[in-house]
KEKEFI-82682 format. One line per 10 residues: number of its first residue (from 1); their letters; for each residue y negated, z negated, x negated of N, C-alpha, C, O. Coordinates in steps of 0.2 Angstrom, whole numbers. Layout:
<atoms>
NUM = a = Y Z X Y Z X Y Z X Y Z X; ...;
</atoms>
This chain:
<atoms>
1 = xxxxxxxxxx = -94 214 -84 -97 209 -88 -95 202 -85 -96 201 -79; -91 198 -89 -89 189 -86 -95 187 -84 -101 190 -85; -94 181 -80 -99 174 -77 -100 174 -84 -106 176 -87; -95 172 -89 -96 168 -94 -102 171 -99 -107 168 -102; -100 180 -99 -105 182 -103 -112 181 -100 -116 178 -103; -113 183 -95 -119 182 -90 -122 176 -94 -127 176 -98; -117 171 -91 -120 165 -93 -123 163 -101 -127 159 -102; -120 167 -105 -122 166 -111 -128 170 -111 -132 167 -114; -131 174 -110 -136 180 -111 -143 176 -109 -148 176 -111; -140 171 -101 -148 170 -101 -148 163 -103 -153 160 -100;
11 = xxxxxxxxxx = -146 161 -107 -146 156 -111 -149 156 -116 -154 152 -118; -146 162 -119 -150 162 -126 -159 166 -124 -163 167 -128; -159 169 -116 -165 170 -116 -168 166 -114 -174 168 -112; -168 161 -113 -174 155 -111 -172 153 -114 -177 149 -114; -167 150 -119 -170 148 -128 -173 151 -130 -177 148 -135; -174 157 -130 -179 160 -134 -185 160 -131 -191 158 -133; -184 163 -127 -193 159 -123 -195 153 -122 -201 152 -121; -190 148 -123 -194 142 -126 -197 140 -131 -202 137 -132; -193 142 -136 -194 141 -144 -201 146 -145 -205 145 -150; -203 151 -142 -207 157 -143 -216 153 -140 -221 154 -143;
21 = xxxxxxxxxx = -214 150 -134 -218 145 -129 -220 139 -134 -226 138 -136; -216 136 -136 -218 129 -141 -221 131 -146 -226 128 -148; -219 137 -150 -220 140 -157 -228 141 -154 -233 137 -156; -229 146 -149 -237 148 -147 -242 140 -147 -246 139 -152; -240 136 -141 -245 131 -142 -245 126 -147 -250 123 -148; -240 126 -152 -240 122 -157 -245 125 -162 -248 121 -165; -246 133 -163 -247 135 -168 -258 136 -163 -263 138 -166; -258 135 -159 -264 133 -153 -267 126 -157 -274 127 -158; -266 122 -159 -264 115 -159 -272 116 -167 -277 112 -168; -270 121 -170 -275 123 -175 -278 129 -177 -283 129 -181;
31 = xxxxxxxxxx = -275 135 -173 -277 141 -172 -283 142 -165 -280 142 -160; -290 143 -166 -291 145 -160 -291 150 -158 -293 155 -161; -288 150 -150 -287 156 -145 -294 161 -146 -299 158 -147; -292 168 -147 -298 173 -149 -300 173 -141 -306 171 -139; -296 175 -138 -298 178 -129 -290 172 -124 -285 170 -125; -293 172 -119 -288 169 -113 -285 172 -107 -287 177 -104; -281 171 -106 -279 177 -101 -283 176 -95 -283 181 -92; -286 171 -93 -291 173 -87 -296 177 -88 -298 181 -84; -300 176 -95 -305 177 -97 -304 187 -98 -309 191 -98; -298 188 -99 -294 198 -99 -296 199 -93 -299 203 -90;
41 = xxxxxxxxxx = -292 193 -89 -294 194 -81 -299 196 -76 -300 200 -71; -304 192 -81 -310 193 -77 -314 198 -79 -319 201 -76; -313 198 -85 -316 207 -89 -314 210 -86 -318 213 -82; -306 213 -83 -303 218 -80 -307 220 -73 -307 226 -71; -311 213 -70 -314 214 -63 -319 215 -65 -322 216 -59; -323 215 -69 -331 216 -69 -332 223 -74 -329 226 -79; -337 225 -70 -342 233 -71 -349 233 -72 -352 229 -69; -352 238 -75 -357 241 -74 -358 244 -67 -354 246 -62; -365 245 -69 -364 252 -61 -363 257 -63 -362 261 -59; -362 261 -70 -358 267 -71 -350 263 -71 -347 266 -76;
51 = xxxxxxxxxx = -346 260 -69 -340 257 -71 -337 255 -75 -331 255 -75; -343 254 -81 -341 253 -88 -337 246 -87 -339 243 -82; -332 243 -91 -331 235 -92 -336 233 -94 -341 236 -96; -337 225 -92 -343 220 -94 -342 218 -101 -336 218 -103; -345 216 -106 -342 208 -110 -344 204 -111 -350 203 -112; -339 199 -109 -340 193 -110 -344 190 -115 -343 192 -121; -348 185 -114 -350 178 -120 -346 174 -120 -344 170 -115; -344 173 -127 -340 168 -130 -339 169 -136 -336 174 -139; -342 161 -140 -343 159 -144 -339 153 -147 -342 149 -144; -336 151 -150 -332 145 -151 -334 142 -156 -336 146 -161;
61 = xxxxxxxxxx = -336 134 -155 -340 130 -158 -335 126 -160 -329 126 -157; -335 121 -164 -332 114 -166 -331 108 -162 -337 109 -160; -329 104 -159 -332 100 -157 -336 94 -160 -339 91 -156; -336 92 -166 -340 90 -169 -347 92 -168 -351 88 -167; -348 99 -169 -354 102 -166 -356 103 -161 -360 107 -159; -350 97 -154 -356 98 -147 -357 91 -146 -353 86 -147; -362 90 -142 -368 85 -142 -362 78 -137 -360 80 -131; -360 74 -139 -356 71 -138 -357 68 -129 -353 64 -125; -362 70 -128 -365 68 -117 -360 75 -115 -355 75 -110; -361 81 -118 -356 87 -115 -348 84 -114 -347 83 -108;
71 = xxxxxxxxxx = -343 82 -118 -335 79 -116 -336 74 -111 -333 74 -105; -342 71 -113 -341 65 -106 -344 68 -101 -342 66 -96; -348 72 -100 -350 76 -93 -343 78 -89 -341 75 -83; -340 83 -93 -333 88 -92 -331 80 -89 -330 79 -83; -330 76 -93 -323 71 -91 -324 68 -85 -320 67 -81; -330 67 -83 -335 65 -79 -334 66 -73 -333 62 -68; -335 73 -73 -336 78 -67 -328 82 -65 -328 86 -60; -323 82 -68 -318 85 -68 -309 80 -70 -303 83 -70; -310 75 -73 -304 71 -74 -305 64 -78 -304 63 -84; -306 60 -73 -308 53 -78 -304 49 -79 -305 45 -83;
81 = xxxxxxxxxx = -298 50 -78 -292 46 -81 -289 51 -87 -282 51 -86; -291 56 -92 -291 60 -95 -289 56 -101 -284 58 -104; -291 50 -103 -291 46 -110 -282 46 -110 -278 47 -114; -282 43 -104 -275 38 -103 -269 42 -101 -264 41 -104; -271 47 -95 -266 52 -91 -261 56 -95 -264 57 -101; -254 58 -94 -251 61 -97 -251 69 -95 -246 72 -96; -256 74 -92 -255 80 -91 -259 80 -86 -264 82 -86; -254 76 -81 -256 74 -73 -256 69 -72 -253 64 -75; -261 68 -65 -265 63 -63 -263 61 -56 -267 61 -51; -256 58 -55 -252 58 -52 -256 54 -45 -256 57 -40;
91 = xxxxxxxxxx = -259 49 -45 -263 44 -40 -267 50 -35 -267 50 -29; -271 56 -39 -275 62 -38 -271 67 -33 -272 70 -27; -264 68 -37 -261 72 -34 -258 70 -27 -259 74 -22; -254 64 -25 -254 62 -20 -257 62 -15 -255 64 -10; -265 60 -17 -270 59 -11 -272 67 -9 -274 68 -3; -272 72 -14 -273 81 -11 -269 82 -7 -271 85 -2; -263 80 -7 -254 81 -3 -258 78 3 -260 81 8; -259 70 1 -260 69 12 -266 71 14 -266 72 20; -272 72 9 -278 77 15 -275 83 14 -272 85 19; -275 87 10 -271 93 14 -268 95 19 -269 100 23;
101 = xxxxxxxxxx = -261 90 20 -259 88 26 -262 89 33 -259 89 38; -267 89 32 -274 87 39 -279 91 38 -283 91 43; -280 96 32 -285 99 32 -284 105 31 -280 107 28; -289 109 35 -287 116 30 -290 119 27 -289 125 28; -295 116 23 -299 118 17 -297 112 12 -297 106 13; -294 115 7 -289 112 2 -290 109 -4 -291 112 -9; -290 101 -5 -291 99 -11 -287 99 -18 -281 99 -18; -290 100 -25 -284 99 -29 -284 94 -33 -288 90 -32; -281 94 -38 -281 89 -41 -279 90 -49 -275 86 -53; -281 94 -50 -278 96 -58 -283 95 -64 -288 97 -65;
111 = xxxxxxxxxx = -278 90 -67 -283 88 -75 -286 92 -80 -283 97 -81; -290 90 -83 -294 94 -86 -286 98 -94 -287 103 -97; -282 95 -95 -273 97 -98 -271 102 -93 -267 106 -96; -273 102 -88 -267 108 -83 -274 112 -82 -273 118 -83; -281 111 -82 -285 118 -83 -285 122 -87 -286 128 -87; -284 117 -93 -283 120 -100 -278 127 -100 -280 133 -101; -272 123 -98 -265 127 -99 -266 134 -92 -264 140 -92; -268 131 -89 -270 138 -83 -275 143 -86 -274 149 -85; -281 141 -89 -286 146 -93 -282 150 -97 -281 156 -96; -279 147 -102 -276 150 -108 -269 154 -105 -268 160 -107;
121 = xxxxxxxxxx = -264 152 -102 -261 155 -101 -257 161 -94 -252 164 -94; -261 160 -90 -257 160 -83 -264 164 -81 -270 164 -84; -262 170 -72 -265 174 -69 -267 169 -66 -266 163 -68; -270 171 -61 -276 169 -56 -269 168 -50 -264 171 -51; -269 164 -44 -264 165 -41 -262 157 -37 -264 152 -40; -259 158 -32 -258 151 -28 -250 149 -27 -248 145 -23; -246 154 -30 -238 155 -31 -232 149 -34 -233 147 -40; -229 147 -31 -225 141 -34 -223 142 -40 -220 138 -43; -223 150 -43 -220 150 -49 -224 150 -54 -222 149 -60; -231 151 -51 -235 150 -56 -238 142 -58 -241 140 -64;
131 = xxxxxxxxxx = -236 138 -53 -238 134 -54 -235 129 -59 -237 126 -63; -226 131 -57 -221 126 -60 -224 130 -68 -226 127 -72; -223 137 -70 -228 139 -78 -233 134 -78 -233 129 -82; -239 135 -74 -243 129 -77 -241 123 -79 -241 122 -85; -239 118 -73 -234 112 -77 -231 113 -82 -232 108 -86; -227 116 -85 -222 119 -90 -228 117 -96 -227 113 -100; -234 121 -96 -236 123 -101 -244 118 -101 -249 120 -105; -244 113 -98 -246 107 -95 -242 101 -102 -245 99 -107; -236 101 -100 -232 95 -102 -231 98 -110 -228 94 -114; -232 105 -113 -232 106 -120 -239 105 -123 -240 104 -129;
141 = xxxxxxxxxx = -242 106 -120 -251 106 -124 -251 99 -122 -256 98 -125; -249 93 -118 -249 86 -119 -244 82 -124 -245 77 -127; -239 86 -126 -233 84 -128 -237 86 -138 -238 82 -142; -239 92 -139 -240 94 -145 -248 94 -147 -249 98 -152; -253 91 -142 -260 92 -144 -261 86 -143 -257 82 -140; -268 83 -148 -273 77 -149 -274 77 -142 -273 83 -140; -277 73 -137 -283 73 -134 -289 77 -135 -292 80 -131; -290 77 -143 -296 79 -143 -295 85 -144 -298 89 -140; -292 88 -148 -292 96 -147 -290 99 -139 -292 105 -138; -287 95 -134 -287 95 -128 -294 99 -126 -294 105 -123;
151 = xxxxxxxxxx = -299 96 -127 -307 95 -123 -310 100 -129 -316 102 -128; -307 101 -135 -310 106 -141 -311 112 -136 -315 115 -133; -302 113 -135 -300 121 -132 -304 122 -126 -305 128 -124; -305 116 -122 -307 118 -113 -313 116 -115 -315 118 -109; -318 115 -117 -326 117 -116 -325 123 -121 -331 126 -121; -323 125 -123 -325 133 -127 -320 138 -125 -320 143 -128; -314 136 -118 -313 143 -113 -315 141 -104 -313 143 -98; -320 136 -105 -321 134 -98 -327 141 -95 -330 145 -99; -327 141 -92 -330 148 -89 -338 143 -84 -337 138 -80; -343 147 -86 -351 142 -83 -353 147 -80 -356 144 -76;
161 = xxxxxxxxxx = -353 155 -78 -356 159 -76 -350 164 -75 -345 164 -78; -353 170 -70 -345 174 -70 -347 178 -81 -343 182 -84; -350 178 -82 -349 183 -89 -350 179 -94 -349 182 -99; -352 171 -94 -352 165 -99 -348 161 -99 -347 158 -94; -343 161 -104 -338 158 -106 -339 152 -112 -341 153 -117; -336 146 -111 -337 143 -119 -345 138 -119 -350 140 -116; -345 134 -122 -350 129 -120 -354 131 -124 -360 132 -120; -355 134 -131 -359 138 -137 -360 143 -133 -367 143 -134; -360 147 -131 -363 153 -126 -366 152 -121 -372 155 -119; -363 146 -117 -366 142 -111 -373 140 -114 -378 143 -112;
171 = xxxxxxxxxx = -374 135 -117 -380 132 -121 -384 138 -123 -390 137 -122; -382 143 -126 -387 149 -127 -392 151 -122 -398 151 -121; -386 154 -116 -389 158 -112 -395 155 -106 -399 158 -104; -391 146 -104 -393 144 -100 -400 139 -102 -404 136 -99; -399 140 -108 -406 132 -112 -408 135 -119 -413 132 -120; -406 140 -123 -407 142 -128 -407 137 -133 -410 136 -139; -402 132 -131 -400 127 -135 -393 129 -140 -389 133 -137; -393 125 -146 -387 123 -148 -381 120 -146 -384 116 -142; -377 119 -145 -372 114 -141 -373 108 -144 -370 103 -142; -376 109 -149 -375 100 -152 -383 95 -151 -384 90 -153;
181 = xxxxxxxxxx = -387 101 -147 -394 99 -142 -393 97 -138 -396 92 -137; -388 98 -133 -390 97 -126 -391 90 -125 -390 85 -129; -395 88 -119 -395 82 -116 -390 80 -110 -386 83 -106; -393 74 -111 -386 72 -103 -387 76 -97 -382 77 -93; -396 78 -95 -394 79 -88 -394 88 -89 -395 91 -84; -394 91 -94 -391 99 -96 -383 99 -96 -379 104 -95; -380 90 -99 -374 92 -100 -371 93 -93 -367 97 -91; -375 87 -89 -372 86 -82 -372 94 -77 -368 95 -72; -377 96 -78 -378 103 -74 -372 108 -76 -369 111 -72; -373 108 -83 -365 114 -83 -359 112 -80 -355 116 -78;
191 = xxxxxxxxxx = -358 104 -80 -350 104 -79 -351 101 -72 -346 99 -69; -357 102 -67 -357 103 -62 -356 109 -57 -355 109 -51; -356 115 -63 -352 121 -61 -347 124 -63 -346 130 -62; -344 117 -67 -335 120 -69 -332 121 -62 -328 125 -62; -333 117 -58 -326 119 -49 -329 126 -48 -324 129 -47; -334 129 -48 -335 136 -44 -339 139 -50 -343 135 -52; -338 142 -53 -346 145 -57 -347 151 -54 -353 153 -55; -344 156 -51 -343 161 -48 -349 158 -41 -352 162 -37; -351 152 -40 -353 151 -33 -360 146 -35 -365 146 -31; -360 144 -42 -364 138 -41 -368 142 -48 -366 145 -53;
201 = xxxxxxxxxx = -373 140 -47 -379 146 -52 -380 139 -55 -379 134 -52; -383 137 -63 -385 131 -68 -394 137 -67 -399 133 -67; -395 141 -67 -402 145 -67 -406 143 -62 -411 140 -62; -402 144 -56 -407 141 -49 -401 135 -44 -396 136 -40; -403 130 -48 -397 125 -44 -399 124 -37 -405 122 -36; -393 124 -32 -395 121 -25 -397 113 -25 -397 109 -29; -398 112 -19 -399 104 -18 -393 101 -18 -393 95 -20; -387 106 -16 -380 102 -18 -378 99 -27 -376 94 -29; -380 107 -30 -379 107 -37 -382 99 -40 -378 95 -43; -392 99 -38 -393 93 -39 -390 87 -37 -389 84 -41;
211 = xxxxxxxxxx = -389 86 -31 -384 78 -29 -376 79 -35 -374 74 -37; -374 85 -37 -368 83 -41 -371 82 -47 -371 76 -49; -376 87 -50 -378 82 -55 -380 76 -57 -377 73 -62; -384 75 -53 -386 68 -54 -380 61 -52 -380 56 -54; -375 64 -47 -368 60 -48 -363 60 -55 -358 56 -57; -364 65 -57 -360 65 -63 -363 61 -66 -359 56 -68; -372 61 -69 -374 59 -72 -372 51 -72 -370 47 -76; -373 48 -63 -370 41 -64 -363 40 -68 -362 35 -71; -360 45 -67 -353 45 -70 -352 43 -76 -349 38 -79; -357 46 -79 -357 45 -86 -357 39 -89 -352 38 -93;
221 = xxxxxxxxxx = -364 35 -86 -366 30 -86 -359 24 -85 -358 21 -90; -357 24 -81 -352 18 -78 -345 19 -84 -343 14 -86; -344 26 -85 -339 25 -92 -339 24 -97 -335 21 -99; -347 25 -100 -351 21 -105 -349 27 -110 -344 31 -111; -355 24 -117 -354 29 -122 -349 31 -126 -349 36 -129; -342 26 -126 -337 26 -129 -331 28 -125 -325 26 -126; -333 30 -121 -327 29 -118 -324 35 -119 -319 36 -115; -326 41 -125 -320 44 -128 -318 43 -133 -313 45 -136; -322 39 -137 -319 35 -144 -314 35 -145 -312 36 -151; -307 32 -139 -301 32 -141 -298 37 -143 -294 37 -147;
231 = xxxxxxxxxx = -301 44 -140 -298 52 -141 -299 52 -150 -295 55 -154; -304 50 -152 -306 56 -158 -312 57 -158 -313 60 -163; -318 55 -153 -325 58 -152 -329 51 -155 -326 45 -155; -336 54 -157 -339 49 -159 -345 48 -151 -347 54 -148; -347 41 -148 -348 39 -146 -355 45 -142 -358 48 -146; -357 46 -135 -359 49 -133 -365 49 -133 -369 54 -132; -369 40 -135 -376 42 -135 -382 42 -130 -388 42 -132; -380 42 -124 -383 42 -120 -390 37 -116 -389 32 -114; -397 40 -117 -403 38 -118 -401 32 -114 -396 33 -111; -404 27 -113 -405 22 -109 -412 21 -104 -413 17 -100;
241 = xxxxxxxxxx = -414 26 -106 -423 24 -102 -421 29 -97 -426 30 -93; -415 34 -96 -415 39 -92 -408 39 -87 -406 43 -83; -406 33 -88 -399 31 -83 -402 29 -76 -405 24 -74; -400 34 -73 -400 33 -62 -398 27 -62 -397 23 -67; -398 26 -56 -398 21 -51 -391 21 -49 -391 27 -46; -384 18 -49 -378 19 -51 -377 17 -42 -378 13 -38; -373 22 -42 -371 19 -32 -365 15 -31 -360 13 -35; -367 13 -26 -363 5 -25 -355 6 -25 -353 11 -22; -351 1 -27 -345 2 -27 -342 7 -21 -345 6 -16; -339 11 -20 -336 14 -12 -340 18 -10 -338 21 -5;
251 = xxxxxxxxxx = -346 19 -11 -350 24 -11 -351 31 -11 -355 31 -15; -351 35 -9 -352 43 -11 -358 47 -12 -357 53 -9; -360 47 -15 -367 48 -17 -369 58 -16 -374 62 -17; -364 60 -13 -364 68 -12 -362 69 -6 -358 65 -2; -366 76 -4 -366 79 5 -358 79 8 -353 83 5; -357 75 13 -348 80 15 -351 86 15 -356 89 14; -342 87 15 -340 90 14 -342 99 19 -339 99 24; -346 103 17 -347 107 23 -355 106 25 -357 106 31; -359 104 20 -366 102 23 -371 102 17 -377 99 17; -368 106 11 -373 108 6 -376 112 7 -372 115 12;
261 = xxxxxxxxxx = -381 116 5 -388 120 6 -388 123 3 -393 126 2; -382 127 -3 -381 132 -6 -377 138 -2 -376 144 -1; -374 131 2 -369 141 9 -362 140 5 -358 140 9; -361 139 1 -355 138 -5 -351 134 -2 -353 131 3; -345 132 -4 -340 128 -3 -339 121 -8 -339 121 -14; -338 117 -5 -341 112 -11 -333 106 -14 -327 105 -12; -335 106 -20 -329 101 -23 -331 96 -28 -334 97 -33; -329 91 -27 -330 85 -34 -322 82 -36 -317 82 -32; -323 79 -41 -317 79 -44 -317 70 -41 -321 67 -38; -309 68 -45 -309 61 -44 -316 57 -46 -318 57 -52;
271 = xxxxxxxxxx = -319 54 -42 -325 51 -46 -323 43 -46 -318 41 -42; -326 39 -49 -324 31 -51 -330 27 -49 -334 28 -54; -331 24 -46 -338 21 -42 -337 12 -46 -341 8 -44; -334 12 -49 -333 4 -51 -333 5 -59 -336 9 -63; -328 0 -60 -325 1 -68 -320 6 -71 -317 9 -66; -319 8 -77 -315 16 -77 -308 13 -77 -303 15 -80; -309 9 -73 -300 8 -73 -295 12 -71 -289 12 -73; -297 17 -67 -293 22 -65 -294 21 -59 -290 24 -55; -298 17 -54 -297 15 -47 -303 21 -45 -309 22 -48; -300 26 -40 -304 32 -39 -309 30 -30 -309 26 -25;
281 = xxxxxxxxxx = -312 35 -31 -314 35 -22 -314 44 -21 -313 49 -26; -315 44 -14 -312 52 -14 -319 56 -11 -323 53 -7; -321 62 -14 -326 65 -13 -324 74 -11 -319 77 -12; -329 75 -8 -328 81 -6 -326 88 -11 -328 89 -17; -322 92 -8 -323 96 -15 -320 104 -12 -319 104 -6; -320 110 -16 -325 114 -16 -319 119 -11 -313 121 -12; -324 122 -4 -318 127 0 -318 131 -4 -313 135 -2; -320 133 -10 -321 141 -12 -319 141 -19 -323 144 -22; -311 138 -21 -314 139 -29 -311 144 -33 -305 146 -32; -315 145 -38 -312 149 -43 -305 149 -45 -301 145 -44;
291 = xxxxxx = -306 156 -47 -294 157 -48 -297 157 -55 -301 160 -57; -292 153 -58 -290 151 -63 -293 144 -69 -290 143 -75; -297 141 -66 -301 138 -69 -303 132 -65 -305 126 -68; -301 134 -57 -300 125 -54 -295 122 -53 -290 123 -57; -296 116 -47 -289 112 -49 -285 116 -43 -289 119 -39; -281 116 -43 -275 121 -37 -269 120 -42 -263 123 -41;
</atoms>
């Protein structure tokens, strides 16, 4: 067989894997995913004590039908330049490169677009090749989804619990609520256990769990009720008689890193201590996190 022909063969196999790639997420775009490949994953590792499989809870909800303090929690607690960012959150990404460099328990930096893309399509795994697919399929679900269907897909395959999947299941299990009930500080507790859920219980929250909560919840506050309006969502709502005490510019409002009271490994996402300009400050985040669903 020629170079030549070689070279023709894998040509048209990664045309074809591309076009099959685009074809998937575009037809994503209006189709919701039944099951996630993490979500196979993680059934795969879960038993009974006779070693029966588990099943999962999940339930897929609209987003129209969840309580609009829920997207801004997620965005809150996991990726605040989400409105604006193309996939990645390059300023983010930089700053985990130079503490990494020095640390060695590992920051990440991945947007709530690159969780998406890692839940739905990719194993568990710390591999550069899994990474550069993440990116790949990062820069197609940016390229061919709304925003808002962005935040539809990732709260209904975000994982809250090792066997609750999906904020509609979430809501069920942990408050016996509707998703289109919750309150801000319910919304703030779940997406306080999006970096770990394998580690961080919404049933019996630690003292760390609470200092995240109630940090997000300033989060909230400081982005304000509209601040997904530009995606597509309608206006968040959130009570005014129940808004914290917002910490001072440069502030950190959460235990370093290695000094929470759960035992657990701790993480927070880029948080915004001023205006949402995108100007961040750097907070602790988590030695121990979930494969597939954090930022790495």
């Amino acid at each position: 067989m020629t170079a030549r022909r070689i070279f023709k063969i894998l040509m048209i196999t990664f045309g074809s894997v591309f076009l099959l790639t685009v074809m998937l997420v575009a037809a994503l775009r209006w189709v919701n995913p039944p099951v996630t490949a993490y979500m196979l994953e993680t059934r795969s590792h879960l038993s009974d004590k006779a070693g029966h499989p588990v099943a999962l809870r999940q339930q897929w909800v609209s987003i129209d039908q969840i309580a609009g303090v829920m997207p801004l929690a997620a965005v809150a607690s996991e990726d605040q330049t989400f409105p604006t960012n193309w996939g990645f959150d390059w300023s983010a990404i930089q700053k985990a490169i130079h503490y990494n460099r020095h640390h060695r328990h590992l920051h990440g930096a991945s947007t709530i677009t690159q969780q998406t893309a890692k839940n739905l399509f990719l194993w568990s795994g710390k591999s550069y090749f899994r990474k550069a697919l993440g990116a790949y399929f990062t820069v197609l679900i940016d390229t061919l989804w709304p925003k808002r269907r962005v935040l539809e897909v990732y709260l209904n395959i975000a994982q809250f619990d090792p066997r609750v999947f999906g904020i509609k299941a979430a809501a069920a299990h942990f408050f016996s609520e509707r998703p289109a009930h919750l309150s801000a500080a319910q919304a703030a507790l779940l997406a306080a256990t999006l970096p770990a859920p394998d580690a961080y219980s919404v049933t019996d929250p630690s003292q760390y769990m609470r200092h995240r909560q109630h940090w997000i919840i300033n989060q909230m506050y400081h982005l304000g009720d509209g601040y997904l309006t530009g995606v597509g969502l309608h206006p968040a709502h959130l009570p005014a008689h129940t808004s914290p005490a917002r910490a001072k510019p440069g502030q950190n409002p959460l235990p370093a890193a290695g000094m929470g009271t759960s035992g657990q490994g701790q993480r927070s996402s880029q948080g915004i201590t001023g205006s949402p300009s995108g100007n961040q400050s750097e907070f602790p985040q988590s030695q121990g996190q979930p494969q597939g669903q954090t930022q790495g």
